[in-house]
C-alpha positions as CSV (number, residue, x, y, z in Angstrom):
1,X,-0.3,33.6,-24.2
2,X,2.9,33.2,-21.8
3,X,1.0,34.0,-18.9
4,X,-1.1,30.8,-20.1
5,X,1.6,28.6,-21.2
6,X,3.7,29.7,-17.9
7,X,0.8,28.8,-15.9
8,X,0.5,25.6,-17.3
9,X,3.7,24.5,-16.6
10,X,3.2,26.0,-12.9
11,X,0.5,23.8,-12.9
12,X,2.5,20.6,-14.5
13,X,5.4,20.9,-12.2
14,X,3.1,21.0,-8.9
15,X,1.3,17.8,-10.3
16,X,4.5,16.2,-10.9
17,X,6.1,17.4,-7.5
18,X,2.7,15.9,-6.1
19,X,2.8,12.3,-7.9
20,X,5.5,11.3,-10.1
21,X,8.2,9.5,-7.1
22,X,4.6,7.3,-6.6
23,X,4.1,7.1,-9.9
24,X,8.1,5.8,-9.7
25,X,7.0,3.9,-6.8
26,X,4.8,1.8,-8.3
27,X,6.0,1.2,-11.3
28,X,9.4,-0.3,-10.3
29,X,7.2,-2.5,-8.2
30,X,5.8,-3.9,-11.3
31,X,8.8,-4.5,-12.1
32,X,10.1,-6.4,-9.2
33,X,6.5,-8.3,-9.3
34,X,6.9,-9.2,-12.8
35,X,10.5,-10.0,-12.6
36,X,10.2,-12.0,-8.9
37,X,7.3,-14.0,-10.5
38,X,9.0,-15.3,-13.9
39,X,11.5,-16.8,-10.9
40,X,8.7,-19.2,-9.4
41,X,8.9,-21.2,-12.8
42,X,11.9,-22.9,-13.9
43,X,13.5,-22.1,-17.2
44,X,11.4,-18.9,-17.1
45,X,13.6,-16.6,-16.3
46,X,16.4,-15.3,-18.3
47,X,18.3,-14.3,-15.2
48,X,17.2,-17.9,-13.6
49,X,21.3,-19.3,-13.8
50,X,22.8,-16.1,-13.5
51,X,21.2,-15.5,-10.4
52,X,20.9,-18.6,-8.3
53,X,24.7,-19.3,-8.9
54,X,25.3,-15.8,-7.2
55,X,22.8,-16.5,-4.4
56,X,24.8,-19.8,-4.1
57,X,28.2,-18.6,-4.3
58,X,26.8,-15.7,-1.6
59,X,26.0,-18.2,0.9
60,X,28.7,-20.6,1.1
61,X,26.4,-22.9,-1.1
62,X,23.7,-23.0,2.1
63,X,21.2,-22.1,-0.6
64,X,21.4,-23.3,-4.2
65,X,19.1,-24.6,-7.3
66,X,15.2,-24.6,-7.1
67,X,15.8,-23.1,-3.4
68,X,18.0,-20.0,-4.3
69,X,15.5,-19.3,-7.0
70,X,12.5,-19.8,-4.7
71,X,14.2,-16.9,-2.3
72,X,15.0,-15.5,-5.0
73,X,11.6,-15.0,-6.4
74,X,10.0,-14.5,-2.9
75,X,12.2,-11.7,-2.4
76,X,11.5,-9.8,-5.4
77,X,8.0,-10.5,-5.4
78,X,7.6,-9.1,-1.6
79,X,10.1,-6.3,-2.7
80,X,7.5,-5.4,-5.4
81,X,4.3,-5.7,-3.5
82,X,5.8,-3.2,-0.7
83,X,6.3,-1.1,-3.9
84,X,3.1,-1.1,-5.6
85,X,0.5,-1.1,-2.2
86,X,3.1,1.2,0.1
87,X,2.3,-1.0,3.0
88,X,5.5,-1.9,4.8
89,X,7.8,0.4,2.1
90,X,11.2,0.7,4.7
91,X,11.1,-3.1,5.3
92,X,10.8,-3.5,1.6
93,X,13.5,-0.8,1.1
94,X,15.8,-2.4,3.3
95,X,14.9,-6.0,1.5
96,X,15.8,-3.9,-1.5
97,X,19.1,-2.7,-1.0
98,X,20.6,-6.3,0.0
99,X,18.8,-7.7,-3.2
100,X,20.4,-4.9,-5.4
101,X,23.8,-5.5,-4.1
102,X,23.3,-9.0,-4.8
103,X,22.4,-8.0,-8.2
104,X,25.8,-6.3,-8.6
105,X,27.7,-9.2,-7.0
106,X,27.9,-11.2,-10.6
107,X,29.9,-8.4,-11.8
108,X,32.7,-9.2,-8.6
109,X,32.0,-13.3,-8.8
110,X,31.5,-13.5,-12.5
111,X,33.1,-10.9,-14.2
112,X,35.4,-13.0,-16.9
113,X,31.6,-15.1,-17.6
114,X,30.2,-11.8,-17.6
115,X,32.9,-10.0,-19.9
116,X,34.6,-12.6,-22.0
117,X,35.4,-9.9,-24.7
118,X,32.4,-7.6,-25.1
119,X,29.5,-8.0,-22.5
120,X,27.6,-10.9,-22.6
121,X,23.7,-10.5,-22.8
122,X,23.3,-11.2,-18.9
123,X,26.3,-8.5,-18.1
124,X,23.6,-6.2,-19.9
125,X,20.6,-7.0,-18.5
126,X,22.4,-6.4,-14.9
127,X,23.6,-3.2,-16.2
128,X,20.0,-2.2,-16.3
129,X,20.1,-2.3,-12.3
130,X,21.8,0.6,-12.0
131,X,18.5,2.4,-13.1
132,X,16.7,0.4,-10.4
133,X,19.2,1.6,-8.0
134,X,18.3,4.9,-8.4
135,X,14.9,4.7,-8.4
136,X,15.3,3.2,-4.8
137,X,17.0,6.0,-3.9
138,X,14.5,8.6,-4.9
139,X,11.9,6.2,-3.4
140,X,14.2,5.5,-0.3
141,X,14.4,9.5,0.0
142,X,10.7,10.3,-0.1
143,X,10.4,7.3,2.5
144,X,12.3,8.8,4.7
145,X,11.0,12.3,4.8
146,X,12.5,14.2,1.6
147,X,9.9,15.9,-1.0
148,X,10.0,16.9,-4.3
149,X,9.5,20.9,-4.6
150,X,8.8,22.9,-7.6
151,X,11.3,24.9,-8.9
152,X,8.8,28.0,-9.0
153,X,8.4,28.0,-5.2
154,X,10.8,30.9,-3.9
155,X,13.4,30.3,-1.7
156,X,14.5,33.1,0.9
157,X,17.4,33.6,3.2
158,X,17.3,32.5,6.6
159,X,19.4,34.6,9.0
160,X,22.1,32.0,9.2
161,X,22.7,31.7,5.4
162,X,20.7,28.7,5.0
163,X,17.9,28.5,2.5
164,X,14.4,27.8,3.0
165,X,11.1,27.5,1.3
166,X,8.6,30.4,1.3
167,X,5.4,29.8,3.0
């Protein structure tokens, strides 16, 4: 029975190894997709004032009301679509990382709306972009080359101390 059950989870671990950063993959693009596309309407969005006052503030008021939330939007929304399909994932990584420090920069421009005692409701739902961030990272990581390996593969020594995976 714990030759079974250790199999098993041999097996789960590989399967996870193989799929679970696209399984991340796609489904922070859903996110972005859903998020990006409650931008396109106004009043949608509970983010909607939050955010274009930060994109305005961010460029010296070049961009503000229906326009910031249109790049807004657009940016998400093509953030998420490089997500979900794969196609064109660095550009949309790179897209990503100036959109999440934009979604940080409320917390530097805002902070006393933000935090007026105990957070506010939109100081919370920013908070949540710390998971995003993350997620972009392990995303960001695979992107570039890293892979997830199962714990039950053996490492060995190299002759210079460093450790490798067994073939």
């Amino acid at each position: 029975m714990t030759t079974t059950i250790e199999t098993m989870i041999s097996k789960l671990a590989a399967w996870l190894a193989r799929h679970s950063i696209d399984v991340l993959r796609v489904s922070l693009g859903l996110v972005f997709v859903a998020f990006g596309t409650l931008k396109f309407f106004p009043g949608v969005s509970p983010a909607e004032a939050l955010s274009v006052a930060t994109l305005e503030k961010l460029s010296l008021g070049m961009l503000s009301g229906y326009a910031a939330q249109v790049v807004i939007a657009g940016m998400e929304v093509f953030i998420g679509l490089t997500l979900v399909t794969g196609k064109l994932l660095r550009t949309g990584l790179v897209v990503m990382a100036g959109a999440l420090a934009g979604f940080f920069a409320p917390y530097v421009l805002f902070f006393t709306n933000l935090f007026p005692g105990a957070p506010t409701l939109e100081a919370q739902y920013i908070f949540k972009d710390i998971v995003l961030a993350a997620a972009a990272m392990v995303i960001g990581a695979r992107a570039l080359g890293a892979r997830l390996v199962p714990a039950h593969e053996r490492m060995e020594r190299v002759h210079d101390g460093r450790e490798r995976v067994a073939a």
